[in-house]
C-alpha positions as CSV (number, residue, x, y, z in Angstrom):
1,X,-11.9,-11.2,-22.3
2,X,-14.8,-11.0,-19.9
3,X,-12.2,-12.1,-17.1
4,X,-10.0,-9.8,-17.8
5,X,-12.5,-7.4,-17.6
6,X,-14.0,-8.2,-14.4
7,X,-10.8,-8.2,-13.0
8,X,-9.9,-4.9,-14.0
9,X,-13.3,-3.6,-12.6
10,X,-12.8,-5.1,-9.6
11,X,-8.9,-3.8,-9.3
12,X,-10.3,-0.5,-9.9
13,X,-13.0,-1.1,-6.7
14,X,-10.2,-2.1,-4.6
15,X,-8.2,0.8,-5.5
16,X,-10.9,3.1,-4.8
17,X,-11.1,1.3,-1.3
18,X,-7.4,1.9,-0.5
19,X,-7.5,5.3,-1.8
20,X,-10.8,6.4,0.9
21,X,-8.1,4.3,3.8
22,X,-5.3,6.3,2.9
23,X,-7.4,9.3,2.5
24,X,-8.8,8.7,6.5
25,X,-5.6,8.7,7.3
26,X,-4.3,11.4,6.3
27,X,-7.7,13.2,7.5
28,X,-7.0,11.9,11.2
29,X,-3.8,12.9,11.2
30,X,-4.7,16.8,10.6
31,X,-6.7,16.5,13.6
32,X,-9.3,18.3,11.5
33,X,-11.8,17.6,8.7
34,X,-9.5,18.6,5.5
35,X,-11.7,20.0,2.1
36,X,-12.1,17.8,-0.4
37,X,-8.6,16.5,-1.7
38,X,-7.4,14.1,-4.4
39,X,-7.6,11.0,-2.7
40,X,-11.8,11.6,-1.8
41,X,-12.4,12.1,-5.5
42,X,-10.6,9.1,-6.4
43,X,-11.8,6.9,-3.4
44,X,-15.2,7.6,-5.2
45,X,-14.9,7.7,-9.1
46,X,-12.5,4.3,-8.5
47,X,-14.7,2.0,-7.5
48,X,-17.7,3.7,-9.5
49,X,-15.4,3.4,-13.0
50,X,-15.1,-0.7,-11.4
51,X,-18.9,-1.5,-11.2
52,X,-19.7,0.9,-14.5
53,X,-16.7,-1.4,-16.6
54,X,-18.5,-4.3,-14.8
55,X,-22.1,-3.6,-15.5
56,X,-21.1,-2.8,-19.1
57,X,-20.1,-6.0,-19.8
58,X,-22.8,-7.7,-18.0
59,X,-25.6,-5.9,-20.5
């Protein structure tokens, strides 16, 4: 269980990751900083869900 777990935390980092790239992209393609969209608050509850679901399991 603790393996699937810590894989599923560490999907949800990596997801989290992806979502801030994709999110930069789309930011540099405006040409101009964009207000806070979808993709920022996921690129930073994703990987904070990841190491919470980790840490939880490690107490």
């Amino acid at each position: 269980m603790s393996a699937l777990v810590t894989f599923v935390g560490c999907s949800l980092v990596l997801a989290g990751f992806a979502a801030e790239k994709f999110a930069e992209h789309r930011w540099l393609a405006a040409s101009h900083p964009a207000p806070l969209d979808t993709f920022a608050v996921l690129a930073l509850t994703l990987p904070a869900a990841g190491l919470t679901l980790m840490a939880a399991l490690a107490a």
